[in-house]
TIZAMI-5428 format. One record per residue: residue number from 1; residue in one letter; x, y, z of N, C-alpha, C, CB in turn. Coordinates in nm, 4 decimals. Last residue first. Glycine has a CB too. Layout:
REM residues N
<i NUM, aa A, nc1 X, nc2 Y, nc3 Z, cac1 X, cac2 Y, cac3 Z, cc1 X, cc2 Y, cc3 Z, cbc1 X, cbc2 Y, cbc3 Z>
...
//
This chain:
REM residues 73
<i 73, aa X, nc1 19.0990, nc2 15.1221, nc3 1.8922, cac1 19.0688, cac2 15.2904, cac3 1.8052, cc1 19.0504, cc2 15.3690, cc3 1.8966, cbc1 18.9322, cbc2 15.3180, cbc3 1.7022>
<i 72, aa X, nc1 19.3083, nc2 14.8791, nc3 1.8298, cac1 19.2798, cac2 14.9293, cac3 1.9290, cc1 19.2572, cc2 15.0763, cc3 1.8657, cbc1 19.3794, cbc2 14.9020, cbc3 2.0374>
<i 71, aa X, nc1 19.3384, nc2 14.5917, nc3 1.7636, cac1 19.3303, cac2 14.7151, cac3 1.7034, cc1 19.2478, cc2 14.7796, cc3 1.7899, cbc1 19.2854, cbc2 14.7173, cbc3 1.5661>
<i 70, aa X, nc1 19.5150, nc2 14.3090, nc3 1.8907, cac1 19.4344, cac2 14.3956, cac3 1.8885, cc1 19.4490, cc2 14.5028, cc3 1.8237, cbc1 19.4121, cbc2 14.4175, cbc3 1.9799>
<i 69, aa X, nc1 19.6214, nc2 13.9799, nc3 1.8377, cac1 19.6925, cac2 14.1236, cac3 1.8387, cc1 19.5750, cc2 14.1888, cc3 1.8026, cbc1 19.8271, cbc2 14.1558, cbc3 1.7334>
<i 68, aa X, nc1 19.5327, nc2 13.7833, nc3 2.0979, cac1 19.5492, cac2 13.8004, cac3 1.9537, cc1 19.6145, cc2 13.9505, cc3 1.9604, cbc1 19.3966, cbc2 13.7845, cbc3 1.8602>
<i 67, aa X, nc1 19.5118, nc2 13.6738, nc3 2.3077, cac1 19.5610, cac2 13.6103, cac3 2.2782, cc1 19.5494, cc2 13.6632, cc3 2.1511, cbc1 19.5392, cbc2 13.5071, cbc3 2.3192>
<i 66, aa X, nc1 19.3574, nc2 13.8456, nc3 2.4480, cac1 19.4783, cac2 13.8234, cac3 2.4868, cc1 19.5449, cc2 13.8079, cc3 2.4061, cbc1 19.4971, cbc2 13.7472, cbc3 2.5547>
<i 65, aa X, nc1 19.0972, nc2 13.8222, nc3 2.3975, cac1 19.2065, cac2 13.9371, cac3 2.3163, cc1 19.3393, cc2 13.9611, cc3 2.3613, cbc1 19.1553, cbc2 14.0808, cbc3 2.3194>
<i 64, aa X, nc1 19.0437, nc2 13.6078, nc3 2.5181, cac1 19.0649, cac2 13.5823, cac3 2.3847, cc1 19.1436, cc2 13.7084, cc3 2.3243, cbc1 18.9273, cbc2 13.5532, cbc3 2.3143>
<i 63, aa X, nc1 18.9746, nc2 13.7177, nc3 2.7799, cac1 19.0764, cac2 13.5767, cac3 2.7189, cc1 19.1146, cc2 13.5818, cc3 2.6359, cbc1 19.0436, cbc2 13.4581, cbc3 2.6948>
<i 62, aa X, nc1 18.8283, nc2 13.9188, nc3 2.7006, cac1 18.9341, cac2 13.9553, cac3 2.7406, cc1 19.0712, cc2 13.8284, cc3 2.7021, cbc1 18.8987, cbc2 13.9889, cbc3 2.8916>
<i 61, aa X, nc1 18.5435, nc2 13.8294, nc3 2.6839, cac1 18.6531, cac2 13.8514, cac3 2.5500, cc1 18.7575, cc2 13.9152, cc3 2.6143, cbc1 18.6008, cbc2 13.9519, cbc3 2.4118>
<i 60, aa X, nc1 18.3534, nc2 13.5817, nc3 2.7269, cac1 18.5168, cac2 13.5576, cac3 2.7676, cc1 18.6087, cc2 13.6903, cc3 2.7326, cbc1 18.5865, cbc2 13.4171, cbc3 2.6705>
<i 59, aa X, nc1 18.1403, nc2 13.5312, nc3 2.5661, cac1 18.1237, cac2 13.5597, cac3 2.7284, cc1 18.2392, cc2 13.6071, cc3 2.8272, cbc1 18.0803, cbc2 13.4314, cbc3 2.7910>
<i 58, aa X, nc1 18.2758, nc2 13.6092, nc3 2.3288, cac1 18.1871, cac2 13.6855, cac3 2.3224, cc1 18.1495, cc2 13.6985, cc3 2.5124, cbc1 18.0720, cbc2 13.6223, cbc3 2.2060>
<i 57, aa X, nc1 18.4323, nc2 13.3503, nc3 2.3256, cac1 18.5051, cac2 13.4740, cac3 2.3249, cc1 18.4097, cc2 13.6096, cc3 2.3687, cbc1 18.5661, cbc2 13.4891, cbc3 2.1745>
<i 56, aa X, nc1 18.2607, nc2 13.1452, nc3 2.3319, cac1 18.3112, cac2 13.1109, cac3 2.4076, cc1 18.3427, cc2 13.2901, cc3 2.4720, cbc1 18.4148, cbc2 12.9997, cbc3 2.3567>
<i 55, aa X, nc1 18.1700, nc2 13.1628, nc3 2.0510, cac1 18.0694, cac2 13.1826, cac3 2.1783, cc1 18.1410, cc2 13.2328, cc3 2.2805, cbc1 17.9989, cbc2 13.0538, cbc3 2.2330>
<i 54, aa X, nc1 18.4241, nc2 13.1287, nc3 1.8854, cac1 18.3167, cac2 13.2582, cac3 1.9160, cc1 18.2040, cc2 13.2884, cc3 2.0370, cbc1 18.2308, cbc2 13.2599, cbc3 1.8018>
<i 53, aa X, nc1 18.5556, nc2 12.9712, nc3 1.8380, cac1 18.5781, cac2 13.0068, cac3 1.9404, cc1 18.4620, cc2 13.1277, cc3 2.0006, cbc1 18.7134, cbc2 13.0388, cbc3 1.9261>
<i 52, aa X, nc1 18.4659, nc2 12.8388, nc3 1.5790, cac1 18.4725, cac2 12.7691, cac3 1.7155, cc1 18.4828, cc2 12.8178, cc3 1.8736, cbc1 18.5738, cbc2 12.7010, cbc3 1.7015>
<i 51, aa X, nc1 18.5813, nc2 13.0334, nc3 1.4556, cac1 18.4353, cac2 13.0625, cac3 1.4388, cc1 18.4075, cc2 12.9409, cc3 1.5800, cbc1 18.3554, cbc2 13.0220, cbc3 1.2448>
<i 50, aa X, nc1 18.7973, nc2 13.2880, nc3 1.6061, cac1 18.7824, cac2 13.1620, cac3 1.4528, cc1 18.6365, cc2 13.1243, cc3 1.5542, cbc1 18.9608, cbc2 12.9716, cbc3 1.4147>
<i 49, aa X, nc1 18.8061, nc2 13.6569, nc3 1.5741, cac1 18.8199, cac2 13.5097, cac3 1.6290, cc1 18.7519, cc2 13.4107, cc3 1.5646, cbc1 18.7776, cbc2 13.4961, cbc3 1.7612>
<i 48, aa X, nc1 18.9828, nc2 13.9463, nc3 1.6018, cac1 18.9234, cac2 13.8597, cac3 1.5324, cc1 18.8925, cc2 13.7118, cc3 1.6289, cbc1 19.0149, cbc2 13.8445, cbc3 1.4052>
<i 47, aa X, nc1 18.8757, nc2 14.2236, nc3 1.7879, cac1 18.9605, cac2 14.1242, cac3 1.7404, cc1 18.8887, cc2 14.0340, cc3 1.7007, cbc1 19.0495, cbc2 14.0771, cbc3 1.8210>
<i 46, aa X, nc1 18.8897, nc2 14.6098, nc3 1.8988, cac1 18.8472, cac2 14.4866, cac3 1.8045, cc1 18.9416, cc2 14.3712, cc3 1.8018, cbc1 18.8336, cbc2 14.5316, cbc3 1.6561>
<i 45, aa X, nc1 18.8430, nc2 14.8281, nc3 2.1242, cac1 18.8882, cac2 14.6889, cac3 2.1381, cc1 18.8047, cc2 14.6228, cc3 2.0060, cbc1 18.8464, cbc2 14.6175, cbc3 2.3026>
<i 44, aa X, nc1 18.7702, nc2 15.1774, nc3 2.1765, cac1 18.7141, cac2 15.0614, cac3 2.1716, cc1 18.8714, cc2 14.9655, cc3 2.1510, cbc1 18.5860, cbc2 15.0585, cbc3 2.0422>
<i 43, aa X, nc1 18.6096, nc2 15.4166, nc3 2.4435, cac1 18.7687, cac2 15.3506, cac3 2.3771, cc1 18.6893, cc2 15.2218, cc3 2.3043, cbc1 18.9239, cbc2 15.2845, cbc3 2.5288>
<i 42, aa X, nc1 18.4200, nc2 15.5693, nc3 2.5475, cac1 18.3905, cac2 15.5158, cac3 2.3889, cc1 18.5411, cc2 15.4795, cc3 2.3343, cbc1 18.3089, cbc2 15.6536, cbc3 2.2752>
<i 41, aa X, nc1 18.3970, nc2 15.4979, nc3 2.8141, cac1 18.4593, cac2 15.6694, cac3 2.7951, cc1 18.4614, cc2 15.6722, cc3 2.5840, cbc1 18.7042, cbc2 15.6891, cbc3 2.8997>
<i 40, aa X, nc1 18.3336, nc2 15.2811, nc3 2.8785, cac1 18.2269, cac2 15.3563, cac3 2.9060, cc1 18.2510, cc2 15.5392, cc3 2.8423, cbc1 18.2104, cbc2 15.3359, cbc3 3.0804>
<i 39, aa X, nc1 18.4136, nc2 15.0526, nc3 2.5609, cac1 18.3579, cac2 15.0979, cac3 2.7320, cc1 18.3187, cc2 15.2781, cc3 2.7447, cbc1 18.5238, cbc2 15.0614, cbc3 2.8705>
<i 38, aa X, nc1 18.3507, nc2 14.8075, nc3 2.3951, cac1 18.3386, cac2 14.9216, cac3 2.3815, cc1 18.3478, cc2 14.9850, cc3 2.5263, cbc1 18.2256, cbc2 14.9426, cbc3 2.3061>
<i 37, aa X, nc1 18.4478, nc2 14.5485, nc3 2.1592, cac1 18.4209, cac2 14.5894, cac3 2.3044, cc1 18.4540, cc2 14.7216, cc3 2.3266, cbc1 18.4943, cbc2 14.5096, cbc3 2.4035>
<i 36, aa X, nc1 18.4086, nc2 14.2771, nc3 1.9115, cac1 18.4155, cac2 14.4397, cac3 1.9706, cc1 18.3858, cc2 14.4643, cc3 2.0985, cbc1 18.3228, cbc2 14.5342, cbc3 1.9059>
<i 35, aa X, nc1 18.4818, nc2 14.0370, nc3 1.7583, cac1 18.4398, cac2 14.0548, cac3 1.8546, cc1 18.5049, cc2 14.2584, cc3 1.9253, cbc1 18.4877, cbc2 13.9009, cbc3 1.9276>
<i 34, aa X, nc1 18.4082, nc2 13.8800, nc3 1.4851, cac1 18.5066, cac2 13.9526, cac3 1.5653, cc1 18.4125, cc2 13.9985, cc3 1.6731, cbc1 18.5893, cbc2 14.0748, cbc3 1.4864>
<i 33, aa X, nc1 18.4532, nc2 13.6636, nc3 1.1849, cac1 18.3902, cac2 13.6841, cac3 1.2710, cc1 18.5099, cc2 13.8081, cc3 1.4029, cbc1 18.3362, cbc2 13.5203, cbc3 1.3084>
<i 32, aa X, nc1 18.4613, nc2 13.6007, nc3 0.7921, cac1 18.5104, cac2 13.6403, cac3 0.9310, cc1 18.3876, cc2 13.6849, cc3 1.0760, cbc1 18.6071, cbc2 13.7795, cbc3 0.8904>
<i 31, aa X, nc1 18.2883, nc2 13.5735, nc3 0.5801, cac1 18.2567, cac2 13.5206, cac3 0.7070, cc1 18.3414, cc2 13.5149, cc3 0.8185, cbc1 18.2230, cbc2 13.4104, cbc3 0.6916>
<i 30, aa X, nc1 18.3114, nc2 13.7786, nc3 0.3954, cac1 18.3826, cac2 13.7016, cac3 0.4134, cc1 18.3797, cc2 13.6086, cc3 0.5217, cbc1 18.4636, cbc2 13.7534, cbc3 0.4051>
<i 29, aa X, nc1 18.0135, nc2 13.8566, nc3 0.3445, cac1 18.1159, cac2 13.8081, cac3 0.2585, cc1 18.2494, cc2 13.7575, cc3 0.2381, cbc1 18.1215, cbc2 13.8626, cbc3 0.2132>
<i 28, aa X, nc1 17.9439, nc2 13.8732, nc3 0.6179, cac1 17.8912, cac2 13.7945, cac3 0.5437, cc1 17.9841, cc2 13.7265, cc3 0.3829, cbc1 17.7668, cbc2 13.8762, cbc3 0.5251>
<i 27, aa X, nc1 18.0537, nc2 13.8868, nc3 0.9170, cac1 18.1423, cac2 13.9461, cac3 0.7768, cc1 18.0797, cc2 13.8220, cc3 0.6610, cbc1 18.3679, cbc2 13.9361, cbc3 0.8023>
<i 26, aa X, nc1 17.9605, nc2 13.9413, nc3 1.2274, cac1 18.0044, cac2 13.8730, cac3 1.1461, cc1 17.9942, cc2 13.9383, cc3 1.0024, cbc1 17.9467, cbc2 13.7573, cbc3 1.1650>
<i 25, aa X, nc1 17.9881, nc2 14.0243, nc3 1.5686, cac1 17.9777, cac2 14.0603, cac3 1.4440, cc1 18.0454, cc2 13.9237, cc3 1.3287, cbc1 18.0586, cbc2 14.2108, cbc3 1.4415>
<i 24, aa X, nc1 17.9750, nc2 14.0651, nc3 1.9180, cac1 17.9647, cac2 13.9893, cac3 1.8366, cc1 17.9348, cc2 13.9766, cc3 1.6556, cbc1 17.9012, cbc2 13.9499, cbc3 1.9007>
<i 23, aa X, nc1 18.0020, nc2 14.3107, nc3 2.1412, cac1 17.9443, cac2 14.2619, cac3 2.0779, cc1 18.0284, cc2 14.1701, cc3 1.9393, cbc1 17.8604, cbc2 14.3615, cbc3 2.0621>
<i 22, aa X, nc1 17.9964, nc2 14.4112, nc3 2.4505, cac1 18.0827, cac2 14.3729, cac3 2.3919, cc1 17.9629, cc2 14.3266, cc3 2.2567, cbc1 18.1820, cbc2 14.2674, cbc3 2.4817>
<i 21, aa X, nc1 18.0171, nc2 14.7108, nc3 2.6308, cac1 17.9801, cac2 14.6636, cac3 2.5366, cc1 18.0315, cc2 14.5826, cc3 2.4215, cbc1 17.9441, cbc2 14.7335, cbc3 2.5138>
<i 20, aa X, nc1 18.1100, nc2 14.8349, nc3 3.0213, cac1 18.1220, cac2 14.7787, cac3 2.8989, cc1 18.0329, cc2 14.6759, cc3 2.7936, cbc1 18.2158, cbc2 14.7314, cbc3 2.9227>
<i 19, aa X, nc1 17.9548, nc2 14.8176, nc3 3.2413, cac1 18.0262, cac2 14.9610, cac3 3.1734, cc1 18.0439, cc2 14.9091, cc3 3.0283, cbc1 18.1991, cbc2 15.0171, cbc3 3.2497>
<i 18, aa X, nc1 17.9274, nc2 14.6466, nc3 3.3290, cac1 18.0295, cac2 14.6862, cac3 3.4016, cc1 18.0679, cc2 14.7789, cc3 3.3277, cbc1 18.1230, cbc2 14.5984, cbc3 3.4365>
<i 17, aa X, nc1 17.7454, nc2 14.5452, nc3 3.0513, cac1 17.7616, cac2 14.4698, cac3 3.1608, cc1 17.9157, cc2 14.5359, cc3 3.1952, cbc1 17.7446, cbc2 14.2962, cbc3 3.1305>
<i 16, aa X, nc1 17.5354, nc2 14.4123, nc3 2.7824, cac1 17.6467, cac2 14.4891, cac3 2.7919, cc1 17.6409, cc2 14.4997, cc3 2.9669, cbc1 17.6353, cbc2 14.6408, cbc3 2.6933>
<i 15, aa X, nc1 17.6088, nc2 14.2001, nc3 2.4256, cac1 17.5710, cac2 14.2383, cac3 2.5997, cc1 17.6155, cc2 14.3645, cc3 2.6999, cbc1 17.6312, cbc2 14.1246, cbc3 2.6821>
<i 14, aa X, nc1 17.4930, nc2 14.0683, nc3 2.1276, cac1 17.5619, cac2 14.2154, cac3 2.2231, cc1 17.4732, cc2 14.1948, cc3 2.3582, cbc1 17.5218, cbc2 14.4136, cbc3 2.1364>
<i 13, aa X, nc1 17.4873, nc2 13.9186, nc3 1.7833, cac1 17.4677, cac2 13.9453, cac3 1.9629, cc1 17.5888, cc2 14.0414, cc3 2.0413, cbc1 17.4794, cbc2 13.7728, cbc3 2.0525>
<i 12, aa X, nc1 17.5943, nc2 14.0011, nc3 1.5361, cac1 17.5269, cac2 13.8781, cac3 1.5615, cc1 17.4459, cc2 13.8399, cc3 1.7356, cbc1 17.6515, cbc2 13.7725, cbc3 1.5247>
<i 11, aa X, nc1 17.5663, nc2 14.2631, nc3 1.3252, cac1 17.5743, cac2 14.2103, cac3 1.4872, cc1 17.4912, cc2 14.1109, cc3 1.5416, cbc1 17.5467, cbc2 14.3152, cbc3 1.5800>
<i 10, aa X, nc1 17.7767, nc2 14.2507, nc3 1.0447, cac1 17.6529, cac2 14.2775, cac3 1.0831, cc1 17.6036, cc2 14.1943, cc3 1.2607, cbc1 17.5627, cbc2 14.2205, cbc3 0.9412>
<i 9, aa X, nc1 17.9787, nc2 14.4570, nc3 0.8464, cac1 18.0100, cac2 14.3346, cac3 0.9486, cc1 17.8472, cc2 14.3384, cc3 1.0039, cbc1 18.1575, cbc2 14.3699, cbc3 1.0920>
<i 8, aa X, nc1 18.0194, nc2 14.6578, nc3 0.6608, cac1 17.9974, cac2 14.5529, cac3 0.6136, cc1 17.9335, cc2 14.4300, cc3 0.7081, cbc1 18.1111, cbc2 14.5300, cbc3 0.5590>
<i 7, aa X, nc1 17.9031, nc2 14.9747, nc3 0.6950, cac1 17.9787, cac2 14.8737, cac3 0.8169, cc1 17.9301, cc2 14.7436, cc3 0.7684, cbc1 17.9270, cbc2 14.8998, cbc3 0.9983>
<i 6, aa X, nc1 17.8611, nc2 15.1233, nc3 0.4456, cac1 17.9332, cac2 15.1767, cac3 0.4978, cc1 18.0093, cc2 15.0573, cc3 0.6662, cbc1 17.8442, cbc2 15.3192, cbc3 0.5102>
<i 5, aa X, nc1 17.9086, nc2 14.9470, nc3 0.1097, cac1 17.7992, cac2 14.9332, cac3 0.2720, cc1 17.9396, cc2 14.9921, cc3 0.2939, cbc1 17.7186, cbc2 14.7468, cbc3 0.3787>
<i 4, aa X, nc1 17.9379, nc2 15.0689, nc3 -0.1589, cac1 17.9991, cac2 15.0192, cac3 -0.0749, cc1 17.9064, cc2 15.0417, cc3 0.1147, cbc1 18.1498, cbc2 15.0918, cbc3 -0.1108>
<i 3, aa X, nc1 17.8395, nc2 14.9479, nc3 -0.5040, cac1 17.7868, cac2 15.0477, cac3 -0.3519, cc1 17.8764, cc2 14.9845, cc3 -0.2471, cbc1 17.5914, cbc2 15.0268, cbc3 -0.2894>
<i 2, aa X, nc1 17.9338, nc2 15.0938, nc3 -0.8308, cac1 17.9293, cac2 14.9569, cac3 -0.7046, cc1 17.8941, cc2 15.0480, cc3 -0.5809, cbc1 18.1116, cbc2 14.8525, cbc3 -0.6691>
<i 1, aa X, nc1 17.8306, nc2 15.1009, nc3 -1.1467, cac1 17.8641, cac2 15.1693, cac3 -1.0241, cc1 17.8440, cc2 15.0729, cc3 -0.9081, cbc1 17.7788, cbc2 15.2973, cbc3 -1.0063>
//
């Protein structure tokens, strides 16, 4: 019987600032990395980002979700 973790991704850092919560996650088994942002009414913003870019995206993440195609919940 296999167990499935219910949120695989685990939170590498989180700030939160103008209402909004962005945080920083990583994907041990697959070492993807992403970046979540949450605001104040609980819309959220996920996207991925390559591992170079991560600091950068986490102080930045609008830049960066520019530039990718978002899933938006």
């Amino acid at each position: 019987m296999s167990h499935r973790q219910a949120h695989p991704y685990r939170e590498l850092d989180q700030r939160t600032a103008d209402g909004l919560t962005v945080t920083l996650e990583w994907h041990p088994a697959t070492t993807a990395l992403r970046v979540v942002i949450v605001d104040r009414e609980c819309a959220t913003v996920t996207f991925a980002v390559r591992a170079e870019d991560a600091a950068d995206a986490f102080v930045h993440p609008f830049v960066y979700a520019e530039r990718t195609v978002c899933e938006v919940a």
